[in-house]
Every structure is written in structure tokens, then in C-alpha cells.
PyMOL Python script that loads the backbone (N, CA, C, O; Angstrom):
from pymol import cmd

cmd.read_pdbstr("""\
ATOM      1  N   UNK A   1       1.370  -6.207   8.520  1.00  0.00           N
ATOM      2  CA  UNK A   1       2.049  -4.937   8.565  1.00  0.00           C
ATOM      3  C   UNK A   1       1.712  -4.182   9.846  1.00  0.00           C
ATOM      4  O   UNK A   1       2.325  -3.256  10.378  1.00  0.00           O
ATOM      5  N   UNK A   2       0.613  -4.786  10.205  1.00  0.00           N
ATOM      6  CA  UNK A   2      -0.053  -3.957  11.552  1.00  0.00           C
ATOM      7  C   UNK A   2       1.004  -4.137  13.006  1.00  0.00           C
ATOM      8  O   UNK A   2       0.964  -3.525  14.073  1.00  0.00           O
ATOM      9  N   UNK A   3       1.868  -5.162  12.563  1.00  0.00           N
ATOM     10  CA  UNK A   3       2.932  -5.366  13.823  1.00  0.00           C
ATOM     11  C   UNK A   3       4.019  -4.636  13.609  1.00  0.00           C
ATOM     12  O   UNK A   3       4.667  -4.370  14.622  1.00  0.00           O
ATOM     13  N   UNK A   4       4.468  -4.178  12.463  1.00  0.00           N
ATOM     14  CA  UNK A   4       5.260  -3.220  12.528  1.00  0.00           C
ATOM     15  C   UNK A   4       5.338  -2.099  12.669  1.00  0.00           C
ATOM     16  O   UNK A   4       6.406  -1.496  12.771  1.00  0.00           O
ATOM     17  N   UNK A   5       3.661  -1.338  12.720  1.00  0.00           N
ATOM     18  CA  UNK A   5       3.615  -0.225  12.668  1.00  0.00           C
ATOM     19  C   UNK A   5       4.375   0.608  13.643  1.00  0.00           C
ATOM     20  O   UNK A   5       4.833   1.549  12.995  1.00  0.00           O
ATOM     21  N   UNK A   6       4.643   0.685  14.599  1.00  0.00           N
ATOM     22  CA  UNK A   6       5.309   1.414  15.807  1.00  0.00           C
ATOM     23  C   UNK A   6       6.677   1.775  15.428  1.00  0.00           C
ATOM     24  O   UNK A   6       7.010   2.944  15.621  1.00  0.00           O
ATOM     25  N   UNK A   7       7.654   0.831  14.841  1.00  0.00           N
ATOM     26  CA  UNK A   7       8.761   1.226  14.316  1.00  0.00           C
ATOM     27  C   UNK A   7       8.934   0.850  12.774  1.00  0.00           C
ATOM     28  O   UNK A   7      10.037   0.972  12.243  1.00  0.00           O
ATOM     29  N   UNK A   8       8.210   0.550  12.313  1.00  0.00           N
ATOM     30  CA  UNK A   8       8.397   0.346  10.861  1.00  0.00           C
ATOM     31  C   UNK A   8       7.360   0.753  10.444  1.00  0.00           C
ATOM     32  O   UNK A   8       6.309   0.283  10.882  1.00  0.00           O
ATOM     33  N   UNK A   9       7.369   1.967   9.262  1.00  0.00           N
ATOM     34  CA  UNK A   9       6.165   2.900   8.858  1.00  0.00           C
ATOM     35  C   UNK A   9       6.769   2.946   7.294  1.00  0.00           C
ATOM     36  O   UNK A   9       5.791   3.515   6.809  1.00  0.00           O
ATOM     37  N   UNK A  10       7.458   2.803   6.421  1.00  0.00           N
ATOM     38  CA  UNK A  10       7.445   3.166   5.474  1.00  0.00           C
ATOM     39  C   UNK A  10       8.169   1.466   4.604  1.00  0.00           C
ATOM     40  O   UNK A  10       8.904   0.502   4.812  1.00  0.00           O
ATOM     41  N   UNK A  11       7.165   2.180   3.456  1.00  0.00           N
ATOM     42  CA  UNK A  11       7.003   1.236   2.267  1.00  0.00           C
ATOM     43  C   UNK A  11       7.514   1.516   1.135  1.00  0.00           C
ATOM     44  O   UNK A  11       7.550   2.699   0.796  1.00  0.00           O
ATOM     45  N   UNK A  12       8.058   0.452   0.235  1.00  0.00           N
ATOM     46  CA  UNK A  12       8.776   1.503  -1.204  1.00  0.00           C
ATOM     47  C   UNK A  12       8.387   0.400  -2.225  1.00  0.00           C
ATOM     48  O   UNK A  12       8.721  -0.785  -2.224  1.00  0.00           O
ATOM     49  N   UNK A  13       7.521   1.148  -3.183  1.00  0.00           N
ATOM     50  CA  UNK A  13       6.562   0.041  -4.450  1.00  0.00           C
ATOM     51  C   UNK A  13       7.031   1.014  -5.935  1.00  0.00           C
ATOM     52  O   UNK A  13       8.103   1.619  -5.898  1.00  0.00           O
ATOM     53  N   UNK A  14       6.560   1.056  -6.605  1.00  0.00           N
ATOM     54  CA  UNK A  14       6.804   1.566  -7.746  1.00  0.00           C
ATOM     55  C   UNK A  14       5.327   1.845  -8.538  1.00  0.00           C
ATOM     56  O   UNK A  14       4.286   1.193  -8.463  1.00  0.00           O
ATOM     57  N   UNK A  15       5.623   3.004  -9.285  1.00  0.00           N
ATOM     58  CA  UNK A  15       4.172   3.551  -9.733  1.00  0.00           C
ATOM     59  C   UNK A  15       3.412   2.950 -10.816  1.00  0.00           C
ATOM     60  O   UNK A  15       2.283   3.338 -11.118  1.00  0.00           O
ATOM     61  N   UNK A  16       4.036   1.990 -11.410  1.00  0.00           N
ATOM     62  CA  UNK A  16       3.447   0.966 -12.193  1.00  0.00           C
ATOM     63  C   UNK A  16       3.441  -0.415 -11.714  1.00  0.00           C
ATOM     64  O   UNK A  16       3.582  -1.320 -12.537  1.00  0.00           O
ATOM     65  N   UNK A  17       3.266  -0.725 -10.233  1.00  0.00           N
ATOM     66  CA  UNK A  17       2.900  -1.779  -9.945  1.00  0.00           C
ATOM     67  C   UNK A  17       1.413  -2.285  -9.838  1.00  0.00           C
ATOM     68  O   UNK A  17       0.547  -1.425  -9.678  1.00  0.00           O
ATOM     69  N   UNK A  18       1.044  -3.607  -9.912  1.00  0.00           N
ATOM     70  CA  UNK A  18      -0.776  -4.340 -10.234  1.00  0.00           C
ATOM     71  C   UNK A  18      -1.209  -3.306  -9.155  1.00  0.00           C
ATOM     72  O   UNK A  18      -0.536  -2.857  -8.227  1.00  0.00           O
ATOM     73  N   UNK A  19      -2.488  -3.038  -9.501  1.00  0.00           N
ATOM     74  CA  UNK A  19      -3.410  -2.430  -8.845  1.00  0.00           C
ATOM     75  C   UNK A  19      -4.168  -3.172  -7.600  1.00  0.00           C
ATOM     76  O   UNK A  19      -5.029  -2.632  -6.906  1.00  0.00           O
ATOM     77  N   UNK A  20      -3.597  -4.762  -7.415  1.00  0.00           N
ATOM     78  CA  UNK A  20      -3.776  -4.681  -6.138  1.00  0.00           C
ATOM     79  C   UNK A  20      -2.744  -4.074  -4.906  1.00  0.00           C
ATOM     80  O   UNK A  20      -2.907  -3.799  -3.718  1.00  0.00           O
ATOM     81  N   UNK A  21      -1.486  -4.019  -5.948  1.00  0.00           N
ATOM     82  CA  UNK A  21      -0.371  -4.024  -4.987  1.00  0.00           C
ATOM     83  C   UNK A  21      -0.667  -2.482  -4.384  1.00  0.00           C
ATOM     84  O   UNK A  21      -0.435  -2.026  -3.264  1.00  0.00           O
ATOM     85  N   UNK A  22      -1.316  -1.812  -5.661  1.00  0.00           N
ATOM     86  CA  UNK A  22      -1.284  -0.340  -5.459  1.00  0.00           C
ATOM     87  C   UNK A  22      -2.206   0.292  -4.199  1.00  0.00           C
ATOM     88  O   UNK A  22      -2.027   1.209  -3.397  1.00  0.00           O
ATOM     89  N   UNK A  23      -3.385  -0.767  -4.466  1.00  0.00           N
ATOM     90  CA  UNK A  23      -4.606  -0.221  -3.455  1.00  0.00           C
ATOM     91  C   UNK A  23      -4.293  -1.001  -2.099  1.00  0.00           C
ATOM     92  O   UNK A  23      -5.308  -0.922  -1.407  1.00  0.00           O
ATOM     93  N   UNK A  24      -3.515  -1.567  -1.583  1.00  0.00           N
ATOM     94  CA  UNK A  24      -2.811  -2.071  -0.216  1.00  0.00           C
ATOM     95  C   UNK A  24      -2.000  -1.262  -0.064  1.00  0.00           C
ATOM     96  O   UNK A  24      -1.846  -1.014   1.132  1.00  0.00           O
ATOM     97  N   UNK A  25      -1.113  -0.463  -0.985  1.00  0.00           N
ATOM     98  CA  UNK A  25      -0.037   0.440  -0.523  1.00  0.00           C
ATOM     99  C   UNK A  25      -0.879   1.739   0.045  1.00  0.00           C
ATOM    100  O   UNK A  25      -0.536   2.394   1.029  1.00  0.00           O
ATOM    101  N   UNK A  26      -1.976   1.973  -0.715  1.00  0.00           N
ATOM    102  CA  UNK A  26      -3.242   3.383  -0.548  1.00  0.00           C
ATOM    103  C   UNK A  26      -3.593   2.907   1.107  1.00  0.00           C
ATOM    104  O   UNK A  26      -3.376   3.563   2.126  1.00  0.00           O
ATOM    105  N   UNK A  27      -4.169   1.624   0.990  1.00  0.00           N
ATOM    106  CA  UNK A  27      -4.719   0.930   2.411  1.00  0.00           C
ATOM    107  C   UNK A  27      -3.700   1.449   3.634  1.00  0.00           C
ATOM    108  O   UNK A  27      -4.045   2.084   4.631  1.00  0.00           O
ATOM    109  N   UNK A  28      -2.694   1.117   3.373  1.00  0.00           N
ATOM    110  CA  UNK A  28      -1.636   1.805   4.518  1.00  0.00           C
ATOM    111  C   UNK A  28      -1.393   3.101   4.395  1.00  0.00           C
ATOM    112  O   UNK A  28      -1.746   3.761   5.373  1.00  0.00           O
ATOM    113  N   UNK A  29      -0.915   3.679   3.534  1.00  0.00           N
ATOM    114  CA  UNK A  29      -1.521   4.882   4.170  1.00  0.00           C
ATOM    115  C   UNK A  29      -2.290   5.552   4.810  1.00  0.00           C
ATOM    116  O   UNK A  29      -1.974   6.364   5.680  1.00  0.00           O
ATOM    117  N   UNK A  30      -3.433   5.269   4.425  1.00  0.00           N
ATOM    118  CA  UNK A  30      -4.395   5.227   5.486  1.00  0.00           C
ATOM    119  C   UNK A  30      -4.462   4.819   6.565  1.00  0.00           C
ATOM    120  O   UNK A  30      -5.186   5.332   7.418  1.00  0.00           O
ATOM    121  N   UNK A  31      -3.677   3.747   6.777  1.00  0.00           N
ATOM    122  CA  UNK A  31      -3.084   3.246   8.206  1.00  0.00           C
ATOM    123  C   UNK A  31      -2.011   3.922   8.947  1.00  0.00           C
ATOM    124  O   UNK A  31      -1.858   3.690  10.147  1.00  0.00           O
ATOM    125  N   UNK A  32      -1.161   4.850   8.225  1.00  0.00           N
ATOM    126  CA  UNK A  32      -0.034   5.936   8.921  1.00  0.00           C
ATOM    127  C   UNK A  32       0.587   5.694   8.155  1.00  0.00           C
ATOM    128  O   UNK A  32       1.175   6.570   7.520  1.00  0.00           O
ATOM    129  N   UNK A  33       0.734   4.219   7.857  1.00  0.00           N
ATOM    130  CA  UNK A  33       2.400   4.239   6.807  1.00  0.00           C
ATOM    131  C   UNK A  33       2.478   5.478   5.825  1.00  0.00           C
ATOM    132  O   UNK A  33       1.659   6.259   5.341  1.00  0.00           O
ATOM    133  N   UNK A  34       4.090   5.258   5.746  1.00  0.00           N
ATOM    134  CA  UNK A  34       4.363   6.346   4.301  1.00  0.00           C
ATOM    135  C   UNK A  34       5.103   5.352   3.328  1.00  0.00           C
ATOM    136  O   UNK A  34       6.037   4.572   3.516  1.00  0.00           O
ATOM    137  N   UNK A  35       4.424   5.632   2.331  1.00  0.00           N
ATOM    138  CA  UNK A  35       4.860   4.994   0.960  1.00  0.00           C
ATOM    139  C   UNK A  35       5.189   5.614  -0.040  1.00  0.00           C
ATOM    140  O   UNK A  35       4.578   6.543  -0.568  1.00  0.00           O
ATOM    141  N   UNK A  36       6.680   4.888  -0.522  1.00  0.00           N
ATOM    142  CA  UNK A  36       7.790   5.679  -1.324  1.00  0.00           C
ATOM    143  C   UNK A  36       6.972   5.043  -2.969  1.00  0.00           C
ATOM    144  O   UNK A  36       6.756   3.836  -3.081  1.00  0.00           O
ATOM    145  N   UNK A  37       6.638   5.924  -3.994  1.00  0.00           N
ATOM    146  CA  UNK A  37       6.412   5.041  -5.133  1.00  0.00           C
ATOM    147  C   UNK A  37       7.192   5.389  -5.763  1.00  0.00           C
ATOM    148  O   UNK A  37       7.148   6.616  -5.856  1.00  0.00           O
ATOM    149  N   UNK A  38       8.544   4.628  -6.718  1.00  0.00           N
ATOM    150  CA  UNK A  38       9.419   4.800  -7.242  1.00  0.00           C
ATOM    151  C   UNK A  38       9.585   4.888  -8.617  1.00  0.00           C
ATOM    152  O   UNK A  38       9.879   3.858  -9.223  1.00  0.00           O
ATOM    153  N   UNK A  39       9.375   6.501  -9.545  1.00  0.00           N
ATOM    154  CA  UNK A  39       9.280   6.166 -11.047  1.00  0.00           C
ATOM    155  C   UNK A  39       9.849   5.040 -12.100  1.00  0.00           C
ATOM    156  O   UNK A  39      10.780   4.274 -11.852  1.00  0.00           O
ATOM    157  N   UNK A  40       9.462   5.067 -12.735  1.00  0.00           N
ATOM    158  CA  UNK A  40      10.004   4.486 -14.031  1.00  0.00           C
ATOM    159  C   UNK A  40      10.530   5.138 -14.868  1.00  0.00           C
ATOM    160  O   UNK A  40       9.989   6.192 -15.204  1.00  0.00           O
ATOM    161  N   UNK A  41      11.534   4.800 -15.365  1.00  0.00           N
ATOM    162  CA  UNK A  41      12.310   5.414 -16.840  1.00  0.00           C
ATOM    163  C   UNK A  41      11.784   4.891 -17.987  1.00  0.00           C
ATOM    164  O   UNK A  41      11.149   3.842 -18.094  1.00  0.00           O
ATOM    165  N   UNK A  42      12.066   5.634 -18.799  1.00  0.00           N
ATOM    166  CA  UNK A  42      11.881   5.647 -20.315  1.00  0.00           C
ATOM    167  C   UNK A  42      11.944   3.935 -20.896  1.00  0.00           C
ATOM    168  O   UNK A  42      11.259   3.358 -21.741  1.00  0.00           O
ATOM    169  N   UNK A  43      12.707   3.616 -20.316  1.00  0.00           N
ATOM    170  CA  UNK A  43      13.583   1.970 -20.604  1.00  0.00           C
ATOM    171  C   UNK A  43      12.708   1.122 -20.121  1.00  0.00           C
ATOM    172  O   UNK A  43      12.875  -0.076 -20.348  1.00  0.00           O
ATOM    173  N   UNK A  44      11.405   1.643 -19.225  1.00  0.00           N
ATOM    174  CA  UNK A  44      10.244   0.797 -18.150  1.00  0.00           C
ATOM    175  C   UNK A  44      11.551   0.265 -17.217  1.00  0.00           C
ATOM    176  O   UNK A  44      11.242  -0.875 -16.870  1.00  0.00           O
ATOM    177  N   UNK A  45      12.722   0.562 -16.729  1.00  0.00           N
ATOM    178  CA  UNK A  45      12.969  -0.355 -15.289  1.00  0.00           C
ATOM    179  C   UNK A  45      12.675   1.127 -14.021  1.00  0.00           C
ATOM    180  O   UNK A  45      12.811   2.350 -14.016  1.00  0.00           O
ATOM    181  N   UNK A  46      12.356   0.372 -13.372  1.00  0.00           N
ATOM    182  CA  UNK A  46      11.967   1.016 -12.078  1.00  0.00           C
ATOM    183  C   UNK A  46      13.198   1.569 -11.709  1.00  0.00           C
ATOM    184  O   UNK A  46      13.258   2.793 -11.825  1.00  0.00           O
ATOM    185  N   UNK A  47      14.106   1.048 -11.334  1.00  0.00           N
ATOM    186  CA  UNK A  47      15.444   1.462 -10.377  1.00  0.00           C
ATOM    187  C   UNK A  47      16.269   0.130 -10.503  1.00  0.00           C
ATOM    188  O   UNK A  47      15.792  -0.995 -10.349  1.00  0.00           O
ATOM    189  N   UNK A  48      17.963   0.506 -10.895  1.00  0.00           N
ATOM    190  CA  UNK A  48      18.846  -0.132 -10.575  1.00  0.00           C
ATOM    191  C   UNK A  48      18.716  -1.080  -9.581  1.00  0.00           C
ATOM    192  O   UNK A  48      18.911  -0.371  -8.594  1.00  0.00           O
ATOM    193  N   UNK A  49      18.536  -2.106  -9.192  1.00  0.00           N
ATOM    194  CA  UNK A  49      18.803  -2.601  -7.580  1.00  0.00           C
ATOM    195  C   UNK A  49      19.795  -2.420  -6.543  1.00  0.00           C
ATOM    196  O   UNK A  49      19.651  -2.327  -5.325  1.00  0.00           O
ATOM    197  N   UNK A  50      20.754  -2.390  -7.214  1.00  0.00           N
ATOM    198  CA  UNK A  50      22.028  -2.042  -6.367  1.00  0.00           C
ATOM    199  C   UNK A  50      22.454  -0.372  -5.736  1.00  0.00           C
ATOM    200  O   UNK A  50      23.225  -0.142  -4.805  1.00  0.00           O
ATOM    201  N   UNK A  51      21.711   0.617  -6.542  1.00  0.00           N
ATOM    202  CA  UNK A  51      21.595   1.534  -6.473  1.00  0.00           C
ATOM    203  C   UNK A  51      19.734   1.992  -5.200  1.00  0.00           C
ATOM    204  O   UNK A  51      19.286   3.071  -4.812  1.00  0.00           O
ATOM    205  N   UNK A  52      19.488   1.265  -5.096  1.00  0.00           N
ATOM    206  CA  UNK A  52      17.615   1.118  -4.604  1.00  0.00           C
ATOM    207  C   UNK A  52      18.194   1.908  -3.054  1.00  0.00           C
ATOM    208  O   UNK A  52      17.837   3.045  -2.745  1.00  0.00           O
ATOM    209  N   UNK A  53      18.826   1.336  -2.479  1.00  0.00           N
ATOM    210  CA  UNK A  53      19.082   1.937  -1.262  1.00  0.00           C
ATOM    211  C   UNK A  53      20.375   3.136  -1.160  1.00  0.00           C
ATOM    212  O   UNK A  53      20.429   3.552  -0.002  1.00  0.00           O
ATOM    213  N   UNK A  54      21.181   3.642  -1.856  1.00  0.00           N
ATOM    214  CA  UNK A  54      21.390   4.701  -2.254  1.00  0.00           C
ATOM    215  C   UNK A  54      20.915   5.800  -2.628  1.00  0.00           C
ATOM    216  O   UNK A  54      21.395   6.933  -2.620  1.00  0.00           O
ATOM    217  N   UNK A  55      19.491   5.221  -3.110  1.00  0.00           N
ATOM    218  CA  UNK A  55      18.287   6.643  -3.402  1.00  0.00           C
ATOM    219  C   UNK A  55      17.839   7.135  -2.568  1.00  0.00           C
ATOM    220  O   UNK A  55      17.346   8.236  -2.814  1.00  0.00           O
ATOM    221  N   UNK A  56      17.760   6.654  -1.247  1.00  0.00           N
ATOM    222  CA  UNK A  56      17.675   6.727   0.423  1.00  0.00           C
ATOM    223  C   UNK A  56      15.755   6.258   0.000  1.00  0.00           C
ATOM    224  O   UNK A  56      14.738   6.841   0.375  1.00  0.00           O
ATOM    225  N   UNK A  57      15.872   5.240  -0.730  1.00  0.00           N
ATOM    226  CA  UNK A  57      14.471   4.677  -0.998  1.00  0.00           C
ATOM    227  C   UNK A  57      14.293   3.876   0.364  1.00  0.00           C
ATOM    228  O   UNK A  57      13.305   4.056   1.076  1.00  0.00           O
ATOM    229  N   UNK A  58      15.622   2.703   0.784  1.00  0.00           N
ATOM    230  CA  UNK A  58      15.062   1.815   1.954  1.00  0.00           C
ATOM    231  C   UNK A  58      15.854   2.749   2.568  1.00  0.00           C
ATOM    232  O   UNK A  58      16.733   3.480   2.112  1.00  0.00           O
ATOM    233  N   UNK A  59      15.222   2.559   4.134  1.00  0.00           N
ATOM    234  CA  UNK A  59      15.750   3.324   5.421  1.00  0.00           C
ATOM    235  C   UNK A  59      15.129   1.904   6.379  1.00  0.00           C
ATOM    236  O   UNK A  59      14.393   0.929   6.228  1.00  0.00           O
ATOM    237  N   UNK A  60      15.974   2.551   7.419  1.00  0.00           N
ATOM    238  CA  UNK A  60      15.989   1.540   8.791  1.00  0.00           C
ATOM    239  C   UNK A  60      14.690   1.648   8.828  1.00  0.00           C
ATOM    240  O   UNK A  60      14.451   0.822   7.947  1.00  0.00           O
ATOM    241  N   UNK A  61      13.479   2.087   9.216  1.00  0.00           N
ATOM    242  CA  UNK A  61      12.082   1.878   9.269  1.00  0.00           C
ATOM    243  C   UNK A  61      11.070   1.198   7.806  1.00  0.00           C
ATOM    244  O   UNK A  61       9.843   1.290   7.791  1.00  0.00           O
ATOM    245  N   UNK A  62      11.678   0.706   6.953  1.00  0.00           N
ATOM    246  CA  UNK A  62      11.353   0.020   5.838  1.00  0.00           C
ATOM    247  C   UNK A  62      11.569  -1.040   6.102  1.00  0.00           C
ATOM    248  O   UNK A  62      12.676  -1.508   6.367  1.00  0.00           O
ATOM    249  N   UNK A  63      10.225  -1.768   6.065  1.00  0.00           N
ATOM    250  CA  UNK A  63       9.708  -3.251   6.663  1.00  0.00           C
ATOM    251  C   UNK A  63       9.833  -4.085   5.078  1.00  0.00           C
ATOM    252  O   UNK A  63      10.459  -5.092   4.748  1.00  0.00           O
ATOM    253  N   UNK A  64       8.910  -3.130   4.294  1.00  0.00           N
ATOM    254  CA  UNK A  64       8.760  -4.370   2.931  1.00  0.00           C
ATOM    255  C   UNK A  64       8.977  -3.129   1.533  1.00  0.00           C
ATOM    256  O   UNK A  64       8.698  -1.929   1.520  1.00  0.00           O
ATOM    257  N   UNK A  65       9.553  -3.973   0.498  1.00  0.00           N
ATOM    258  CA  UNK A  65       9.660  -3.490  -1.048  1.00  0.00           C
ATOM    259  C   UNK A  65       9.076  -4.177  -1.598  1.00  0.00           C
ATOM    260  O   UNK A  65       9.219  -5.380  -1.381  1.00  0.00           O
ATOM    261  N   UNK A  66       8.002  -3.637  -2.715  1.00  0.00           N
ATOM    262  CA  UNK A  66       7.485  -4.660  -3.326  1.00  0.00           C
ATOM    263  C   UNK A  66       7.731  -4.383  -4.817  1.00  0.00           C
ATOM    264  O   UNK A  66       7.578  -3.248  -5.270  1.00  0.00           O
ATOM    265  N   UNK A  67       8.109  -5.410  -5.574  1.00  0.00           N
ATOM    266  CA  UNK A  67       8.839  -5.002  -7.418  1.00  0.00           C
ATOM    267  C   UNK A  67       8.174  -6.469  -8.234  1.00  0.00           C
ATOM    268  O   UNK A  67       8.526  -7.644  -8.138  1.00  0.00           O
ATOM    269  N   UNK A  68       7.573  -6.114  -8.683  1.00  0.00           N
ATOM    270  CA  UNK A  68       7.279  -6.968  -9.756  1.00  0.00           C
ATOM    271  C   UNK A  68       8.892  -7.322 -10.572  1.00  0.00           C
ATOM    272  O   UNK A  68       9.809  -6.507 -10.679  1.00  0.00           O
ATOM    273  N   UNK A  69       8.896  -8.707 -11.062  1.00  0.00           N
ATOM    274  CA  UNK A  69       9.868  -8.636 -12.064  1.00  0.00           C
ATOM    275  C   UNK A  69       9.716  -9.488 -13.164  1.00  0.00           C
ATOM    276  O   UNK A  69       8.916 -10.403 -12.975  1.00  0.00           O
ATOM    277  N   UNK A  70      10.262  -9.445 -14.267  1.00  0.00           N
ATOM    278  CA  UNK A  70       9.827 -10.263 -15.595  1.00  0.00           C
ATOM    279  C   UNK A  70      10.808 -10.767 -15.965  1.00  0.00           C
ATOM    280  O   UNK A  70      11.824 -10.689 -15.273  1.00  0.00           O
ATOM    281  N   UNK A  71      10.799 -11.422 -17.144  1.00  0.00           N
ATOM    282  CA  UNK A  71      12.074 -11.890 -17.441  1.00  0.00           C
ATOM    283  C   UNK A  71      11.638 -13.127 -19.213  1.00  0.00           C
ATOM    284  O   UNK A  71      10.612 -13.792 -19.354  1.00  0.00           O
ATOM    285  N   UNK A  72      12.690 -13.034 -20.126  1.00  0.00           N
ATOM    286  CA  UNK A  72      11.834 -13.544 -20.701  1.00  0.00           C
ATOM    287  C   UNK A  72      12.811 -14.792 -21.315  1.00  0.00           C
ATOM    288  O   UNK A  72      13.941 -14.747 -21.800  1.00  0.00           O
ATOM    289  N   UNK A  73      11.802 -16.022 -21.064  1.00  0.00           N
ATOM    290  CA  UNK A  73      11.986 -17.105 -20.881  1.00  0.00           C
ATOM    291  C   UNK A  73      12.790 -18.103 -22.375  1.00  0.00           C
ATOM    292  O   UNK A  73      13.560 -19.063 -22.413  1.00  0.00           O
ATOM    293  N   UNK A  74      12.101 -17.239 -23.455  1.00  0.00           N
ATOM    294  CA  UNK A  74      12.693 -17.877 -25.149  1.00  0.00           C
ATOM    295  C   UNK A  74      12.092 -19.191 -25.448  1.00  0.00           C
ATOM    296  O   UNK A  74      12.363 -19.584 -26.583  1.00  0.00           O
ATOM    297  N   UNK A  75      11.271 -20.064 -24.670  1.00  0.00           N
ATOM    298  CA  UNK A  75      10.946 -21.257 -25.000  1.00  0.00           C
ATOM    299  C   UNK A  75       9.430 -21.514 -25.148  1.00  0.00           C
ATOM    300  O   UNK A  75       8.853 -22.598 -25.062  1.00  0.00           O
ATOM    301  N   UNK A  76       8.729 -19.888 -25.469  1.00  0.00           N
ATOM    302  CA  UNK A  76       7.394 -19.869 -26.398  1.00  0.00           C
ATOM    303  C   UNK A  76       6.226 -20.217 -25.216  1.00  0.00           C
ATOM    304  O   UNK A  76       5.038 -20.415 -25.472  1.00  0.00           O
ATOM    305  N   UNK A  77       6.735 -20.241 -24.086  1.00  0.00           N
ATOM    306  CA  UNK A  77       5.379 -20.569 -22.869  1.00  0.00           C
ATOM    307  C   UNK A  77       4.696 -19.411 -22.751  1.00  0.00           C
ATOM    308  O   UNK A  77       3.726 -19.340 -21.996  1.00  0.00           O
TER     309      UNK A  77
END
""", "prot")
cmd.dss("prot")
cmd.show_as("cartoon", "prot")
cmd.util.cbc("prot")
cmd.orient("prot")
């Protein structure tokens, strides 16, 4: 991330993402970046996807999104 810093400064994660993801997003900040954390609804989804950059969440200086995703499989693994 350290190569983008000059023109790429902002990050967009969500406020219930793993706590490593969380304390690397903290880490950059501390580094200058600005990081977007994106609530959750009632329903637990973070944000529409198709709608994600309409929220003016990504912008031209947004290098990385990071989203956990689940999904459930039916075959008991």
C-alpha cells in the first residue's frame, strides 16, 4: 500500500470485518490513508454491490475494498 500512497490514500472495509482486516485498516491510518468503514444493516449485508460506488464509497484515489463474503454451501461441510 506504501506505493500508492502519493495518489491513492483511501480505503473502504466495513465495520464488521476480522480484526485483522480491522487493525491494518487502523495501521494505515496511521500511515495517512483515510478509511471509509461501511455500516451494516439490520439484514447483516454491508452494502448492495452495485450500488458500493454510488455511495461515493470508491473514488478515483481508492486503491483497495476489502468485504468478506459467505455463502452457504447445503452439502453439510
Amino acid at each position: 500500500m506504501k506505493f500508492y500512497k502519493e495518489k491513492k490514500r483511501h480505503v473502504v472495509t466495513s465495520q464488521t470485518e476480522h480484526k485483522c482486516v480491522l487493525d491494518f485498516c487502523r495501521h494505515l491510518q496511521e500511515e495517512g490513508f483515510e478509511v471509509a468503514y461501511l455500516p451494516v444493516g439490520n439484514d447483516g449485508i454491508v452494502v448492495d454491490l452495485e450500488k458500493l460506488g454510488g455511495w461515493g464509497a470508491i473514488r478515483p484515489d481508492t486503491p483497495l475494498v476489502v468485504g468478506m463474503g459467505v455463502g452457504e454451501r447445503g452439502d453439510g461441510v
